[in-house]
Every structure is written in C-alpha cells, then in structure tokens.
VMD Tcl script that draws the C-alpha trace (Angstrom):
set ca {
  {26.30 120.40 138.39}
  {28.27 118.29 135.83}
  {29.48 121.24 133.94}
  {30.48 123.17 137.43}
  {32.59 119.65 137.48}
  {34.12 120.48 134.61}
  {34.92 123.94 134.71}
  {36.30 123.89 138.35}
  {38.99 120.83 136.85}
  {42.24 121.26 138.44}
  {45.92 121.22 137.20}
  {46.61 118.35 138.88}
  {43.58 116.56 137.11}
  {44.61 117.60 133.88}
  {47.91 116.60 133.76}
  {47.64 113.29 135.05}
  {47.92 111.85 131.59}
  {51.36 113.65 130.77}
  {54.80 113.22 132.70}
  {55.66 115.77 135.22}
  {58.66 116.67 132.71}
  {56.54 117.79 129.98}
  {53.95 120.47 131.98}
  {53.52 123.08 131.08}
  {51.32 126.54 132.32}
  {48.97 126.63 129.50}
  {49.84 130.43 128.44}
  {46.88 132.43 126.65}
  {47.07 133.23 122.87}
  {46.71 137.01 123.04}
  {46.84 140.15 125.75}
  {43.25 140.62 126.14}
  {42.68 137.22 127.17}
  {45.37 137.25 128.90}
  {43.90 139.89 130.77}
  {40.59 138.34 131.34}
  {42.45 135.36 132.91}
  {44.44 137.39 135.14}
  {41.23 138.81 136.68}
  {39.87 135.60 137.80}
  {42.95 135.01 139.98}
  {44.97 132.43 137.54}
  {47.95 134.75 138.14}
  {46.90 136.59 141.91}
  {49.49 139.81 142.78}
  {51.14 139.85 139.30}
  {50.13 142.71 137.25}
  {49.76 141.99 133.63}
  {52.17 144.15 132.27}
  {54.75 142.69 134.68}
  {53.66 138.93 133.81}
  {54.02 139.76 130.41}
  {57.39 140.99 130.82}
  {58.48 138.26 132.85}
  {57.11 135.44 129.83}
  {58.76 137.67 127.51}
  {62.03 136.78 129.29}
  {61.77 133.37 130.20}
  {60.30 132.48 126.17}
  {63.53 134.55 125.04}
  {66.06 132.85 127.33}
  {64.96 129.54 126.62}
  {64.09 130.14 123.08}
  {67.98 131.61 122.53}
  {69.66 129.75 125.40}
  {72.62 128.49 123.66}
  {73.41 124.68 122.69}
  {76.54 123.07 121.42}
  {75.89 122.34 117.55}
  {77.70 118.91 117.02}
  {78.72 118.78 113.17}
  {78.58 115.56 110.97}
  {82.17 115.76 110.54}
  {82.87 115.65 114.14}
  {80.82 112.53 114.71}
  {82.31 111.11 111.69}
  {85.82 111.63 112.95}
  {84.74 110.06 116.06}
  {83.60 106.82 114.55}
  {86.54 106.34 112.57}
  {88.80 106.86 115.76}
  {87.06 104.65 118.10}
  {85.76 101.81 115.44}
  {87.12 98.62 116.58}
  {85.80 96.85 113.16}
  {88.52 99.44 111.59}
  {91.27 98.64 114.41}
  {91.28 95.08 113.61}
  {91.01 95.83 109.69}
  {94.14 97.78 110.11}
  {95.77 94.63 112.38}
  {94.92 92.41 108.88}
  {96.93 94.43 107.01}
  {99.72 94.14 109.19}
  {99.48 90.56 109.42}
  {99.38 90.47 105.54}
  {102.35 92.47 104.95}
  {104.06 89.99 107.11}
  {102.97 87.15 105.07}
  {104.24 89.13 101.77}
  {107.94 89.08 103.56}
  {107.68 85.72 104.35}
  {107.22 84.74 100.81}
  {110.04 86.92 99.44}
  {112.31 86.19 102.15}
  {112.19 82.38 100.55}
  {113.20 83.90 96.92}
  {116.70 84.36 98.77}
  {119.66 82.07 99.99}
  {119.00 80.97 103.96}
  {122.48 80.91 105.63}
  {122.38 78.89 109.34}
  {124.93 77.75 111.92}
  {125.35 74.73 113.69}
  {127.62 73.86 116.75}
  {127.93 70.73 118.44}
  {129.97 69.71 121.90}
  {129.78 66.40 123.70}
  {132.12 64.23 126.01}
  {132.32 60.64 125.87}
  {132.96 58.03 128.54}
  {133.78 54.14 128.01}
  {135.56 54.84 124.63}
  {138.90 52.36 123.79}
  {141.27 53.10 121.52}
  {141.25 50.76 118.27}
  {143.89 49.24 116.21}
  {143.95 48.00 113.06}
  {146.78 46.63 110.50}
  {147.45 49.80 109.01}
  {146.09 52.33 111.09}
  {144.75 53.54 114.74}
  {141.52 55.01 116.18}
  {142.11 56.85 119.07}
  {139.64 57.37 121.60}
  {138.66 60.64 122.10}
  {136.26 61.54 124.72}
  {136.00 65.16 123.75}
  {134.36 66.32 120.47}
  {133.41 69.73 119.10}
  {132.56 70.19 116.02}
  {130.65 73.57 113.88}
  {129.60 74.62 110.71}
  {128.11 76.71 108.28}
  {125.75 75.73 105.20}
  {124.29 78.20 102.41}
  {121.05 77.11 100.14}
  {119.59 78.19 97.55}
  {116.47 76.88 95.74}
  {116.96 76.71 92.23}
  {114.00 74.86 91.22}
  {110.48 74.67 92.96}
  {107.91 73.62 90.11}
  {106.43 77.46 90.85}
  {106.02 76.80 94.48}
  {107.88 79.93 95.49}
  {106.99 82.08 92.35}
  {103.38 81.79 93.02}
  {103.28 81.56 96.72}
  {105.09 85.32 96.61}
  {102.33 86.24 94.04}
  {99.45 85.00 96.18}
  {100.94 87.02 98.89}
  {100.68 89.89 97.34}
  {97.15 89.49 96.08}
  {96.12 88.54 99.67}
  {98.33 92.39 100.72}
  {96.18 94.20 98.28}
  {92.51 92.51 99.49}
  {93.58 93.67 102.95}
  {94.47 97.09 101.98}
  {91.18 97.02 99.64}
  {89.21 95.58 102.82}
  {90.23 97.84 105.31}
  {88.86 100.65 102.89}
  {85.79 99.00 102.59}
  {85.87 98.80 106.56}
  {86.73 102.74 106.75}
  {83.62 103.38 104.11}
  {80.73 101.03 106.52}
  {82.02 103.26 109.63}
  {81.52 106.38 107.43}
  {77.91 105.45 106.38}
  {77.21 104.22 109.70}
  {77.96 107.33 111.55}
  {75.80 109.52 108.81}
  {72.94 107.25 109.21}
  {73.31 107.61 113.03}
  {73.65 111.48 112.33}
  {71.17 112.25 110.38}
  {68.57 109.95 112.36}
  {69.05 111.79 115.40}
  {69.09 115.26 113.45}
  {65.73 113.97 111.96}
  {64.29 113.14 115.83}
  {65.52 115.82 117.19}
  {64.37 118.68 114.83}
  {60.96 116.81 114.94}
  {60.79 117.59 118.27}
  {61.05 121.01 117.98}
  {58.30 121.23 115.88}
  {56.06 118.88 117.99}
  {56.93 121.23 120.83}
  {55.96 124.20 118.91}
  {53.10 122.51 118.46}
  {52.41 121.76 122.31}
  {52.96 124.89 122.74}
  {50.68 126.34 120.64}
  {48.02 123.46 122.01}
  {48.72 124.37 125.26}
  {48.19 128.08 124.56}
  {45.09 127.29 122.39}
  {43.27 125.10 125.32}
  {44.19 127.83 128.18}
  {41.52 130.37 125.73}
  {39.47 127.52 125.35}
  {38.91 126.95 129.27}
  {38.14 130.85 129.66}
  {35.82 130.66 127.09}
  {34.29 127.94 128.23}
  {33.86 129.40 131.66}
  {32.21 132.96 129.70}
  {29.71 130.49 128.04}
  {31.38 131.42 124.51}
  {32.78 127.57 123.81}
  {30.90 124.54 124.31}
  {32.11 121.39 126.55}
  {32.47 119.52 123.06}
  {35.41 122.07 121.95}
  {36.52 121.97 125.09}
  {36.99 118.68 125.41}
  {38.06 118.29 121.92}
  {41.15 120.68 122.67}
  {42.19 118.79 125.45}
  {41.95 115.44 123.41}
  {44.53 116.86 120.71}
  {46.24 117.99 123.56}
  {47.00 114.74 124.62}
  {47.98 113.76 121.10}
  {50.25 116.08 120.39}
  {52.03 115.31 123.55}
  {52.67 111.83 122.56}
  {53.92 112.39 119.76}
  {56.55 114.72 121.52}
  {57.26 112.42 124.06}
  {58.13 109.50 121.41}
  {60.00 111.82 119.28}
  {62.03 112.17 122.73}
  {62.38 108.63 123.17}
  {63.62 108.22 119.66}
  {65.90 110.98 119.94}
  {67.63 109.48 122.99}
  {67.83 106.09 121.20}
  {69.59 108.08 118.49}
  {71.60 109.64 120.81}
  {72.86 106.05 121.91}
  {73.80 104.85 119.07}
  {75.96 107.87 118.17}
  {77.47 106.68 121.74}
  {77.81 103.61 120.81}
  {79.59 104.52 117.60}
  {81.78 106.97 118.84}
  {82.63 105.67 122.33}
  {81.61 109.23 123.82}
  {78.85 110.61 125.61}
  {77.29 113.18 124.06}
  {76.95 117.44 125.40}
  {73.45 117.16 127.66}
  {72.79 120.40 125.73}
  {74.04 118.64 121.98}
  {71.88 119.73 118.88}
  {72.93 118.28 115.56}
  {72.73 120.46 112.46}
  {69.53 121.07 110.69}
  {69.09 118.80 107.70}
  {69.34 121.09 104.39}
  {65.92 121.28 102.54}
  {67.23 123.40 99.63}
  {69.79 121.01 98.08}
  {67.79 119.60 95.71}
  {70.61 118.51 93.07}
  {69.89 115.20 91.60}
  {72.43 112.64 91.23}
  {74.44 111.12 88.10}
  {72.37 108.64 86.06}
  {72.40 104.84 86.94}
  {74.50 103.67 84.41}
  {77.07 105.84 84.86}
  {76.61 105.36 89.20}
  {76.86 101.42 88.35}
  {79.84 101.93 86.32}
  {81.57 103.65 89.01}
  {80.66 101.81 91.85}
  {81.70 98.46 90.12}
  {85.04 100.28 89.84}
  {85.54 102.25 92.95}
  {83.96 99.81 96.03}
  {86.87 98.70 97.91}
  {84.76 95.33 98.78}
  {84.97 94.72 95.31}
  {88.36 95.35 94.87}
  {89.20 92.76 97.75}
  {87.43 90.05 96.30}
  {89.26 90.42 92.67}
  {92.83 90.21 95.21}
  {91.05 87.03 96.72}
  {90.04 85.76 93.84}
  {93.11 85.93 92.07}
  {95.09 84.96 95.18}
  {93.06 81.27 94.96}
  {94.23 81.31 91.56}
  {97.65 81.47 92.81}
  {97.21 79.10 95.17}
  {96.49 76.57 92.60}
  {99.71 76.67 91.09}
  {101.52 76.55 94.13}
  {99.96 72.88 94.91}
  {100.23 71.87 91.26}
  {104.14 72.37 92.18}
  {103.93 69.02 93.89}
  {104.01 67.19 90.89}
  {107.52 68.65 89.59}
  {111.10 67.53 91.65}
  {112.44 69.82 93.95}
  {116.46 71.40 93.47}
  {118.08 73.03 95.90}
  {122.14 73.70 95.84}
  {124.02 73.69 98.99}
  {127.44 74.73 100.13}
  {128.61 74.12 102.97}
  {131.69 74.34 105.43}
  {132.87 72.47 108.68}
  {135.49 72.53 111.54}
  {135.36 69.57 113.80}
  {137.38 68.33 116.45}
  {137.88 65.48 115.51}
  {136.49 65.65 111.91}
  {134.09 63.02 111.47}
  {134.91 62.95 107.85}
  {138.32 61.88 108.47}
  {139.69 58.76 108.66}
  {140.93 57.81 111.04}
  {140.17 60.56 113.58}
  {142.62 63.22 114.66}
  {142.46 65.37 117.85}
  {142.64 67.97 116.73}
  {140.86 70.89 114.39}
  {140.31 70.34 110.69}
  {138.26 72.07 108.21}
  {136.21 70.60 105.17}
  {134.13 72.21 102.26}
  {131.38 71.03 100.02}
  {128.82 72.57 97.07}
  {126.54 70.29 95.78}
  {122.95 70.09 94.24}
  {119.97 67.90 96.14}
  {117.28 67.11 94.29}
  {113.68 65.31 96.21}
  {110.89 64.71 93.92}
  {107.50 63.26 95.44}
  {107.02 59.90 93.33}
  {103.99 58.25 94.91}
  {101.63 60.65 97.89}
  {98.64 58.34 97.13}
  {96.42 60.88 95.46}
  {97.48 63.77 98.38}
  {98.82 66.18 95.99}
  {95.99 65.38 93.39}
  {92.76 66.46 96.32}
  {94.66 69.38 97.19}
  {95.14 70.72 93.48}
  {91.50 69.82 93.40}
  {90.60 71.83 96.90}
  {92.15 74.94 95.39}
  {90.23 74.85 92.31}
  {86.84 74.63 94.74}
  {88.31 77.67 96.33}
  {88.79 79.92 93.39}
  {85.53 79.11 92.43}
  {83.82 79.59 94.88}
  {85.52 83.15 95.23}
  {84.57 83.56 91.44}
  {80.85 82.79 92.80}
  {81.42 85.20 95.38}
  {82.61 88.32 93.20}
  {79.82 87.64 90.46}
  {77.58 87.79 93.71}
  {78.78 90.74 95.09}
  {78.60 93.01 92.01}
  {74.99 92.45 91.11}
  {74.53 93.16 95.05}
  {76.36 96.56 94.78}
  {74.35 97.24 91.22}
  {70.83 96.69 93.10}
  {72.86 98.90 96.42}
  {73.29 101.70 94.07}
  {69.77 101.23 91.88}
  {67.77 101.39 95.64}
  {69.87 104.52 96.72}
  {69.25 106.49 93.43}
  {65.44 105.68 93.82}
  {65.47 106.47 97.35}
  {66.97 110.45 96.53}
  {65.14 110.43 94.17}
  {61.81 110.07 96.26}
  {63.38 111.93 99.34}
  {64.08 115.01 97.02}
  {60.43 115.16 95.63}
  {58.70 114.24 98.85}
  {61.08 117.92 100.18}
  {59.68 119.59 97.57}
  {55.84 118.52 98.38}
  {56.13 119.01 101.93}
  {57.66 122.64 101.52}
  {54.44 123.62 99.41}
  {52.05 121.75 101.79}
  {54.16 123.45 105.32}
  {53.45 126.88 103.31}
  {49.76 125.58 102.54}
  {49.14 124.63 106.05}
  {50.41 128.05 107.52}
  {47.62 129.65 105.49}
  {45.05 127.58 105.74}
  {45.71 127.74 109.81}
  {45.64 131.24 109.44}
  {42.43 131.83 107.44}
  {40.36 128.89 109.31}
  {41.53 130.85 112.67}
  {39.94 134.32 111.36}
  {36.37 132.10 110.10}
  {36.34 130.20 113.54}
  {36.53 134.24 115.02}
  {33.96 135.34 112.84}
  {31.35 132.29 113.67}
  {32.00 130.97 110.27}
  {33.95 127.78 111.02}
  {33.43 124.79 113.41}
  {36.48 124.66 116.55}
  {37.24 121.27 115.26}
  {38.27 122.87 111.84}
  {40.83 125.18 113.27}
  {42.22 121.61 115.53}
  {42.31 119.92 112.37}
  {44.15 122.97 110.39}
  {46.76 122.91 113.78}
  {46.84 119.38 113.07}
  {47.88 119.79 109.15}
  {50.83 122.09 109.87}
  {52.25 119.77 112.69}
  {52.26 116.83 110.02}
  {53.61 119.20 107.31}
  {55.98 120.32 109.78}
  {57.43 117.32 110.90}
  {57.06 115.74 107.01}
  {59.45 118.55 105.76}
  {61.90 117.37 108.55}
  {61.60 114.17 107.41}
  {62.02 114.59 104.06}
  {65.35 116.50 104.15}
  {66.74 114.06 106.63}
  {65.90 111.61 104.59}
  {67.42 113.46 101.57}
  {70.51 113.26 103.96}
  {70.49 109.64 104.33}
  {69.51 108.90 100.55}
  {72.47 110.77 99.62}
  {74.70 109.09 102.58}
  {73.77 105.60 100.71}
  {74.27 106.58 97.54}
  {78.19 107.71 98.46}
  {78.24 104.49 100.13}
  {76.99 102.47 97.33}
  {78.97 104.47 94.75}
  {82.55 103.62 96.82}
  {82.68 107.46 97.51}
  {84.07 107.40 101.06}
  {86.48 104.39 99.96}
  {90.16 105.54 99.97}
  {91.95 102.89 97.47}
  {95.64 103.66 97.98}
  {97.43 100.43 99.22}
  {100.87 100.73 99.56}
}
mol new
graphics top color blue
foreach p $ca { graphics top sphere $p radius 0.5 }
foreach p [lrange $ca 0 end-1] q [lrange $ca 1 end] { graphics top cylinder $p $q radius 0.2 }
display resetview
C-alpha cells in the first residue's frame, strides 16, 4: 500500500515545493523510454513520433529564440550620461573657473561711476565780508574714479594662484568622478553577466534533473529503481531548483542596480555578454602598477591642487601684516562743485591722481589665528595626500592579487568542467551496467553543475579583477584640464 502511495504521486503533489513559474514536464532522457512512458497514458492521443517532433520544436525555439545582447560599453555609456555624482562634478568645475576670473579680474584697474541728484528746501543765502554763498536748492553732481592696486603684501598674487590650484583639483576631481561611474557600471555588468550565465547552467541542470527523475519514476513503477533512488532524485531535484531560483533573484537584483545606474529599464528579453574565460594575460608587475597609479589617479592629482592651494592660502593671510597701496584717479562734474568755494550754480569739472595707502596696525591677534588656521589646513591636506597614496598602493596591491587568483581559479575550473563531463559520462554507463550506486551518477550531475557554475564565476570574476585593477591603476581617468 505505501509504495502504491508513492507511485500513483501526482503533479500537483510534486510540485508543491517549486513556484508555478519554474514547472516543468519532466521530459524522458532517451526514445525508448520515452516510448515506454507514452504507453502508460503520460502523453494519451499523441503518437511518439509526433511528440517528439513537437519537443524538438519547442526545445529549438526556445533554445534559439532571440535576446537583445546588451554590451558593457552600452551600459557604460549609460552611467556616465545619467550619473548625477558626475553632473554635479562637472557644476564644480564651473563654479571654479568662476572663482579663477574673479581672482584675475582683481590683477586689473576697476573703473565705476557715481551720480548724485537732490533738492533742498529751507536753504538761505549767506554773506560774508568778502564773499557770498548762495543757496541753491538744486544739486547734481557725477563722477568717474580709476584704481589700481599697486601693492597688496601678495594678497592678489597668491589669491590668483590658489585659484588656479583649486581649477585644476576640480578638473582632476571630476576625472576621478568619471573613473568611480566607470568601475561602478563594470562591477554592476559583470555581476549580472555572472548571475545570469549561472542561471543558464543551473537550468541546464534542472533540466537534465527533471529529465533524469521522469526515467527514474518509470523505473520505479517497472520495479528496476528502488524508492531510495527515487526519492533521492527528487531530493536533488529540489536542490537544484533553489539554486536556480536564487540565481534568479540575484540576477534581478543585478538587473536593478544597472537601473539604478543608468536611469533605464532594462529589454525584458536583455542578456549581457558572456564573460571571456580565455583571456588569461596577466597584468604588469606591482611596482611598476604602483608607480603608475601614484601618477595617473585623478583623486590624487586633486589633492596635490588642494594641497598646494592651502599653501597659497597661507600667503594670502600673511598679506595682512604688510600696508596696503592703491592709486586712484579720479574726475568730477558737479553742479554746484562741492570743492569750490564758494559755490557756483552752475557746472564745473575737477581732476585728481593720488596714492592711498591703509596698513592694519593693531587687529588684536586676528590676522595672527588666521595665518595660523591656514597652516592647520595645509596640513591637514598634507595628512590627507600621504593618506590617500598608501590607500591607492594597498587599492592596486588587492586588485593584482585578486586577477591573479581569478585567472588561476579559470584555469582550474576549465580542467575540473572537462573532468566532470567525463566522469558524468562514465559513472552514467557503470550505473547502466549495475556497476555503480544511483547516488553516484546524482553526485557526478552534482560535480558538473558546481564546475559549471565555478567556471562562470571565475571569468566574471576575472572581469571584475581586471575592472579594479583599471580603476586602481587611474586607467579610465581622463587628466586633461583645460
């Protein structure tokens, strides 16, 4: 009775641990038991030679059905066209190139304009001995006044210098912004090209399963299978669909971050391209990798400009301490003239060029603290560089060990995939011949899923090894700042 329970399971029962959306008719693994199956009414009315025309051209249209292959470039180009991070980069080095102007404008003489009308009520006329002052209720007067600093202690010398450091770290860090939206699209890439070509070989591999427990129920219903291998079959079964169905759910989160990068919804039918397993080149060596990324990282580059901009900005507030010359010239048409005396009403015109000179005697230690706050700053962003290369020397250290263990771990899982194939093959013909257990041929399926899905891996991850390395080298980094 219990194994008439077991043999009469139904569909429904055996797929209640599985979604709907992964079912599948278990299909038998060759003709003859195909035909065997067909003959106890698993397929009623079909013929077998139709059925197996009709599988042969469902397996071929879904096995060639086509799919739109989305390059790395594309998503690349993507990222770097919808990154905000690199919109408000590019904003920073607008507003800096706008502070450099500022600074050289003040290098030149400012010319300004001044006008001046008023009416006057209640004024009496005045007189004196010798003269008169009228009363004039009207007045207009205007003018016109050129300067030109001549000396600023370095104020203006160094502020136009700092401005220009600051320029270049904005250039260097909108680089740097352009080479993080780079390697974060290639991660995002090659993580979903890594989950999604893992789940082709997990469904291969369900397939197969699938196919493999259909022959094991028919044998098990001839009395040639026991309900241990039975029940075995189904277990991996199970397995092997879970690891599908979390290969799907990591593909989809994969999916979303490309999304989320790119600000675009991906094809429903998207593939991404196959990571390469043949391009096995090894990179430079490490000192000559450290040497160039020390050189070529834009992030670097932008804290040398910030760095030497503090430095700048030191001499700008040591200016304090020196007087201040400016010469002016300056002309005037006023109705009356003030400068005449007495008044007239009418217009007269006066002229003047002289020097001013303002020099800060006592500030009460003012410009002292900030000389001092900008020699914190620079050191601090001396701190900060000497910081950020030994970061960008362990970056680049990590990355070459990383290819390096990607690129042998492709090389080990191509042997064992080719291993596995064989050893499926061979433990298949013993189980035929009654010289293997069932659970050796599971366990030989098992194998050349993992070797399967570890030669993925390991060329994705050859992908993303060599995606760091660029990144820690300062590969994707375009230094050109204008």
């Amino acid at each position: 009775m219990k194994n008439n329970n077991i043999n009469c399971r139904t569909r429904s029962d055996a797929t209640k641990r599985v979604p709907p959306y992964l079912w599948r008719r278990p299909l038998p693994a060759s003709p003859e038991r195909y035909a065997e199956a067909s003959r106890r009414d698993h397929f009623p009315g079909i013929s077998p030679n139709r059925f197996a025309i009709i599988l042969l051209t469902i397996i071929l249209g879904a096995r060639f059905s086509p799919a739109e292959e989305i390059n790395v470039e594309r998503i690349v180009g993507e990222a770097l066209e919808h990154s905000y991070h690199l919109k408000m980069a590019g904003e920073q080095v607008k507003a800096a190139e706008a502070v450099k102007k500022q600074a050289d404008a003040t290098m030149f003489p400012s010319l300004d304009f001044d006008g001046r009308a008023a009416h006057y009520e209640g004024l009496k006329e005045n007189n004196f001995p010798n003269f008169r002052i009228p009363a004039i209720p009207d007045r207009y007067g205007g003018g016109v006044t050129l300067s030109q600093p001549l000396f600023t202690g370095g104020q203006i010398s160094g502020r136009k210098e700092m401005t220009d450091e600051q320029r270049l770290a904005a250039h260097s860090s909108l680089s740097a912004s352009r080479a993080d939206v780079i390697y974060q699209a290639l991660v995002a890439y090659w993580s979903w090209s890594k989950a999604f070509h893992a789940a082709e070989s997990f469904r291969a591999a369900v397939a197969w399963m699938e196919s493999h427990d259909r022959d094991m129920r028919n044998l098990r219903t001839a009395g040639l299978a026991t309900e241990n291998d039975q029940l075995s079959t189904s277990v991996r079964l199970d397995q092997t669909r879970l690891r599908l169905e979390e290969a799907l759910r990591y593909t989809r989160l994969c999916q979303a971050a490309i999304e989320q990068l790119t600000g675009k919804t991906l094809p429903a039918d998207a593939a991404p391209s196959r990571p390469n397993s043949d391009d096995l080149s090894p990179a430079s060596g490490e000192r000559e990798l450290i040497q160039g990324a020390l050189t070529n990282r834009p992030d670097i580059q932008a804290q040398r400009s910030t760095l030497n901009a503090a430095r700048k900005n030191i001499q700008i507030q040591s200016a304090n301490y020196y007087p201040q010359l400016n010469a002016n010239l300056r002309g005037e048409v006023g109705r009356p003239n003030q400068l005449n005396i007495p008044p007239q009403d009418d217009w007269l015109f006066d002229a003047f060029i002289g020097v001013g000179a303002t020099w800060n005697i006592l500030d009460w230690g003012l410009t002292r603290a900030k000389v001092n706050e900008a020699k914190a700053r620079a050191n601090q962003a001396g701190h900060q560089l000497s910081q950020l290369n030994e970061q960008v020397m362990f970056e680049v250290r990590r990355a070459l060990i990383n290819l390096e263990n990607a690129l042998t771990r492709v090389i080990v899982a191509r042997r064992a995939e080719e291993s596995a194939k064989l050893d499926l093959k061979s433990t298949t013909d013993l189980w035929k011949n009654g010289l293997a257990r069932h659970s050796d041929v599971l366990d030989a399926r098992a194998r050349l899923t993992d070797a399967g899905f570890d030669l993925v891996a390991a060329a994705a991850d050859t992908a993303l090894a060599r995606a760091e390395l660029d990144h820690a080298y300062g590969k994707n980094a375009e230094l050109n700042p204008q």
